[in-house]
Every structure is written in C-alpha cells, then in structure tokens.
C-alpha positions in Angstrom: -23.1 -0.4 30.0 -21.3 0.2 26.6 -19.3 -2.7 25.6 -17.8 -0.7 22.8 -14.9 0.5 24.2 -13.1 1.7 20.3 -14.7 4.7 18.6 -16.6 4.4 15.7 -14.4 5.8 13.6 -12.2 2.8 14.2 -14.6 0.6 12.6 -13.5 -0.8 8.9 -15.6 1.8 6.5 -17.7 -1.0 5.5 -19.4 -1.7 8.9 -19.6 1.6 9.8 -22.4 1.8 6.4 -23.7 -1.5 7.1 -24.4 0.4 10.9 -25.5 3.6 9.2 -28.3 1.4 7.2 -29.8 -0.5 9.5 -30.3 3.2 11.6 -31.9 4.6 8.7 -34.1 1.4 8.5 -35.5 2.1 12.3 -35.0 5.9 11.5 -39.2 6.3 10.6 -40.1 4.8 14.1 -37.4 6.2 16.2 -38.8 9.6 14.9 -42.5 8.6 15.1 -42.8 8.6 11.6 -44.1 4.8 11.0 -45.1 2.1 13.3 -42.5 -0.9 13.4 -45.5 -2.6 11.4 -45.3 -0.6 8.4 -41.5 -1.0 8.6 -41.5 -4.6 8.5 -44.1 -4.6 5.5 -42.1 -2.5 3.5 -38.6 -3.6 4.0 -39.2 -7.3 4.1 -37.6 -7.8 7.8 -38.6 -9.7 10.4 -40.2 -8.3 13.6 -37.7 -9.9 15.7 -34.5 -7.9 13.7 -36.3 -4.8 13.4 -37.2 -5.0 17.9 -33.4 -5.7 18.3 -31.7 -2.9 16.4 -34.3 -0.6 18.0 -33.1 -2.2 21.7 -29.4 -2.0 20.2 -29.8 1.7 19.4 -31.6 3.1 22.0 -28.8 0.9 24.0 -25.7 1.9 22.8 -26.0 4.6 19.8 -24.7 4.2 16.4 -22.1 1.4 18.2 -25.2 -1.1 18.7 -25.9 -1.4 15.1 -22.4 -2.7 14.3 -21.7 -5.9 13.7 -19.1 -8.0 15.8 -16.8 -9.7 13.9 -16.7 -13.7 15.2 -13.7 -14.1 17.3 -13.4 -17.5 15.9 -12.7 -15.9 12.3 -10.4 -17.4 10.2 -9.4 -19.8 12.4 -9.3 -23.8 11.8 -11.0 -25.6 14.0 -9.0 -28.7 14.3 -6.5 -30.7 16.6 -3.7 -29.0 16.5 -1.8 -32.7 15.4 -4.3 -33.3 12.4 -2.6 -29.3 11.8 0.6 -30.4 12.5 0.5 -33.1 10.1 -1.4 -31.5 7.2 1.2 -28.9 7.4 3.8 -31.8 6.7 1.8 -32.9 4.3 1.7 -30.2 2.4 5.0 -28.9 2.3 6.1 -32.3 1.7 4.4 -32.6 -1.8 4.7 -29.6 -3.8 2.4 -31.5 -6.8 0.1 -33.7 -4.6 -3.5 -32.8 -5.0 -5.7 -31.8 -2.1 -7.6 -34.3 -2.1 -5.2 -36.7 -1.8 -3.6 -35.2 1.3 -7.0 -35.1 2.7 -7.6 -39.0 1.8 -4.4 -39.7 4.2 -5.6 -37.4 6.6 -8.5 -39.0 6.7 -6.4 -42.6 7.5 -4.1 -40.6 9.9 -6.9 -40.0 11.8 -9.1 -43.1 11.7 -5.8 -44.4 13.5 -4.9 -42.0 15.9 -8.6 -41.8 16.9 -8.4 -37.7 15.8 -11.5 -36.4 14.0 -11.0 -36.0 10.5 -10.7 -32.6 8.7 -13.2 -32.1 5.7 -11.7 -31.4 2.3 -12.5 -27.6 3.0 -10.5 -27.3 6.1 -7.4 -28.8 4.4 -8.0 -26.6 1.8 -7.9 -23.7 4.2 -4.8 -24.8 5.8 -2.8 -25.1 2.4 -4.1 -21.6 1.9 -3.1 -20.0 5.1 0.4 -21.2 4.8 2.9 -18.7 4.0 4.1 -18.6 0.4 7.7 -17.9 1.2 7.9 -20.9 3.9 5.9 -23.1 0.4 8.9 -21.5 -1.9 11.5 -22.8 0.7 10.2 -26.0 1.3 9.5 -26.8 -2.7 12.3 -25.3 -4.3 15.1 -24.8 -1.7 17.0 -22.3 -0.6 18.5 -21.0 -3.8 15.6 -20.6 -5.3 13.9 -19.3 -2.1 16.9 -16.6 -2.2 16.2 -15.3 -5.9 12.8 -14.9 -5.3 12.7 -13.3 -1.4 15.9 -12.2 -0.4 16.8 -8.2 -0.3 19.1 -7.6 -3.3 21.5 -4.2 -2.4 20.9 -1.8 -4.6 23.4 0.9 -5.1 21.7 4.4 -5.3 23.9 7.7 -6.6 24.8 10.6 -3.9 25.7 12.8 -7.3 25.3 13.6 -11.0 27.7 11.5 -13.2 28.5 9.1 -10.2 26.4 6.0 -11.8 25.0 5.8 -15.4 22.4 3.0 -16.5 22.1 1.8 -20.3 18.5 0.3 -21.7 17.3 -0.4 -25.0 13.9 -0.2 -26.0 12.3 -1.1 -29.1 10.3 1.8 -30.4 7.0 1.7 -31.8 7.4 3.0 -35.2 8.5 1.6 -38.7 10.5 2.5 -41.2 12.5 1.9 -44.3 15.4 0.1 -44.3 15.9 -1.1 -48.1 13.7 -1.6 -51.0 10.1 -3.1 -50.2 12.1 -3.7 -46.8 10.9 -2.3 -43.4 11.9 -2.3 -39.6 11.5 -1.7 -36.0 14.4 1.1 -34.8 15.9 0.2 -31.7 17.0 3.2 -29.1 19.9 2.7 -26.5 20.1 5.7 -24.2 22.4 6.2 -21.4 20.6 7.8 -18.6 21.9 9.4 -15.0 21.0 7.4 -12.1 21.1 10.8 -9.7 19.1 13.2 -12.0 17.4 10.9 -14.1 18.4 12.5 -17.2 19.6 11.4 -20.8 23.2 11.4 -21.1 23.3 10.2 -24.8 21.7 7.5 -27.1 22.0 5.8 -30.3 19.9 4.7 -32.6 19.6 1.5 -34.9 17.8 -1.4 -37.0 20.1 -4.6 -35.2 19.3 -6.2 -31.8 21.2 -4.7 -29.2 24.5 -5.4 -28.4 27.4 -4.4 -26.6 28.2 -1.9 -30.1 25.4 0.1 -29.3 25.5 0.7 -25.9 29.8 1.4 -26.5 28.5 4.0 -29.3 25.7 5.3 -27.3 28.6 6.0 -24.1 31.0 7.4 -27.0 28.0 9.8 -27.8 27.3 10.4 -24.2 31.3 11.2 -23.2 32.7 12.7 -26.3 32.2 16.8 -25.8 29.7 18.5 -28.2 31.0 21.3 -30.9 29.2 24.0 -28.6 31.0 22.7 -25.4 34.2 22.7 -27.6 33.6 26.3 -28.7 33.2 27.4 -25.4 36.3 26.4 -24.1 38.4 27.5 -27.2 36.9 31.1 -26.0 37.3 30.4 -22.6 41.0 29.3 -23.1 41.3 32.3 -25.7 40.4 34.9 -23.1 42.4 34.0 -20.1 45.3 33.8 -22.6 44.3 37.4 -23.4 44.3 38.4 -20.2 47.3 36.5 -18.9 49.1 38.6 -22.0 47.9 42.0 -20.5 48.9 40.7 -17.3 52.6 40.4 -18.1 52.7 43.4 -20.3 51.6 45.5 -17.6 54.1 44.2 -15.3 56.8 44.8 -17.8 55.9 48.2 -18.1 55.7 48.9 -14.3 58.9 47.4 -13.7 60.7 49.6 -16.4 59.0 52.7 -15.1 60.0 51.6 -11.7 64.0 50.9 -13.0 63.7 54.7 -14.4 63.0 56.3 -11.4 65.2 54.6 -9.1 68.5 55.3 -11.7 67.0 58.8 -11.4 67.2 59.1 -7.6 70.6 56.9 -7.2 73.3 59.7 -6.2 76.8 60.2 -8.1 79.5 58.8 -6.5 82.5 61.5 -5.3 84.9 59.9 -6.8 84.4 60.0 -10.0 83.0 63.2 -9.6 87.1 64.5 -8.9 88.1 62.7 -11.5 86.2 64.0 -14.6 87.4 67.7 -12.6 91.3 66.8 -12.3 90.3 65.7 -16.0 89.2 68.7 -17.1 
C-alpha cells in the first residue's frame, strides 16, 4: 500500500533530486544493464542501501526514494519546565551569556530532580525564540513600537495632491573657488502620485530648509512658456469676446431699422400735416 498520500510535485525541489539520484543509481539494474554487484563497486554504496531503494522503488515509484523528513525535527527535546524556565531565563538577561544561563539550568535542575539541558539545546531554545517577543522583553515597549509596529503611510489618489522633498549628494566635483573644489548637492521635489520631478535646486552647502523653500519656489512659480501660453490664451478669448459684442451690436441696429420701418403712421398726425397744408 502507498503511504505517500501527497504528489510528488509537492515535495521541496531538493528531495525530489535527491529522489531522482538515487533512481538513476539503481537505473543500470532496474534495466538489466548491471548486476547490483557492479553498482556497489562503482558507486561506493553498500549492498544493504543499494537492496532497499530497489525494494523502495519497485514498492512505491519515484515516492519510495524520498526521504521522510523526521517528525521530531526541530523540536527540543526537553521538560517542558526546564523550557519554561530557560525561556525566563533568557528574556530575563538581555546580556547574560549562554553559558551562564545553562550553568543555572543545570542547578535548576539538579534541584528539581529535571534532567539537565546540554549547552546546545539552550542554545537552540534562545534561537527559536521570536525576535519581536526578545525586542519587547529587552527594550520595552517603546522601543518594541519603533522597531515593529505598522506606521500609516499616506499614499496620493491624484497628481499634485502630495509632494516629497530629498537631497542627495551627487557624485561629481567641481570648482567652487581658486584651488577649491566641492560635492554639489541636488534637492528635488518629486510627485508622490506620478512619481515625477516637480522642480529642484542645486548647490555647494548642506541642505537646509533654503533649499528645499527654493527648490518648491522653482517647482510652483509658472515657467515663461506656461506664461506665454496664457497671455495668448487670454489674448484670444478677449478677441473673440470683442467679435462677440460687435456682432451683437450690429444685429441689434439692423434689427431697430427694420422694426421703425414696419411701425405704422399714426392717423392723427397724418390730419394734421393735411389741415396744415
């Protein structure tokens, strides 16, 4: 019966070659190729290894040729109150040597009739424990909360909505007097949304808040092009709001024309320019 109920491609890529290597091992006398003499001559093996990965093989495929992990792996096998108090122990003592938790174990346990722990399994323990619960227990909370805790970090919906300013030191030199040289530093004002460069500023002193002011003033004042463009923008709807109102006044005199034109005279003074006459 298979005992291998996962498939084999569940298997960590490194037991599935170690698997694939010992079939091409037994490969020669699974094919009648070589006797499982001649295999144990030339690959140094002993009969015994070679006889069970053949039984393994012809058992179970491919799968038989894995190797099990132990189900005992990784853990510590000690009383869980020499654990207990090792833990204690350690997170106790943020500076105390090993060895010297491991010499009181060994006391602690000469009195509470526990076996002892070797060195290596207090070592282990001290490694298994968690580094955050170690940060907590050594430095506190504060500094458990600067080093762990999630920090909220405000992320833009929309260009413009958040800028960032850095400075960076570039990589070049140049002159900055006579027989003088310097480092440039570059502030640059970049768009958290599109990730672009807003405006910078250049210069030879350490940054301060002046650079990153005159890098903003560089980034929010309107260029000459954007200036030109809406001088002609404002010049042609002025244009055109012109042209609107001219034509309107001329509709609106041609309109007053005709409607003096089809107004009728009024009969009264129509008899009186007659009698008149």
């Amino acid at each position: 019966m298979n005992k291998y109920k996962i498939p084999l491609t569940a298997y960590p890529e490194q037991v599935r070659e170690l698997a694939v290597h010992r079939y091409k091992v037994i490969e020669p006398y699974l094919l009648h190729e070589k006797t499982c003499k001649h295999i144990i001559e030339e690959t140094g093996l002993s009969e015994r290894t070679i006889w069970y990965w053949i039984s393994q093989y012809r058992m179970d495929g491919l799968k038989g040729l894995l190797r099990e992990p132990r189900k005992d792996k990784g853990s510590i096998r000690v009383a869980r109150e020499v654990k207990e108090q090792t833990t204690k122990l350690l997170l106790q003592h943020k500076k105390r040597s090993i060895a010297s938790i491991h010499r009181e174990m060994c006391t602690f346990c000469g009195l509470n009739n526990f076996a002892a722990p070797s060195y290596h399994q207090v070592y282990a323990i001290s490694k298994n424990l968690s580094p955050r619960l170690k940060k907590l227990a050594h430095d506190g909370m504060k500094s458990y909360q600067n080093k762990y805790d999630i920090v909220y970090r405000r992320e833009a919906s929309h260009p413009n909505e958040i800028w960032q300013a850095d400075h960076t030191l570039l990589d070049i030199v140049v002159a900055t007097g006579p027989n003088k040289q310097g480092r440039p530093w570059l502030t640059i004002i970049m768009d958290d949304y599109s990730r672009s460069i807003a405006g910078y500023y250049l210069s030879l002193k350490a940054p301060s808040s002046i650079q990153t002011a005159l890098a903003l003033y560089q980034a929010i004042k309107p260029s000459v092009d954007d200036i030109s463009k809406a001088r002609r923008k404002l010049s042609t709807a002025l244009k055109q709001e012109l042209q609107f109102h001219k034509t309107v006044s001329e509709e609106a005199i041609q309109l007053s024309q005709r409607t003096e034109e089809l107004t009728p005279v009024n009969s009264t003074s129509k008899l009186k320019r007659y009698t008149h006459e």
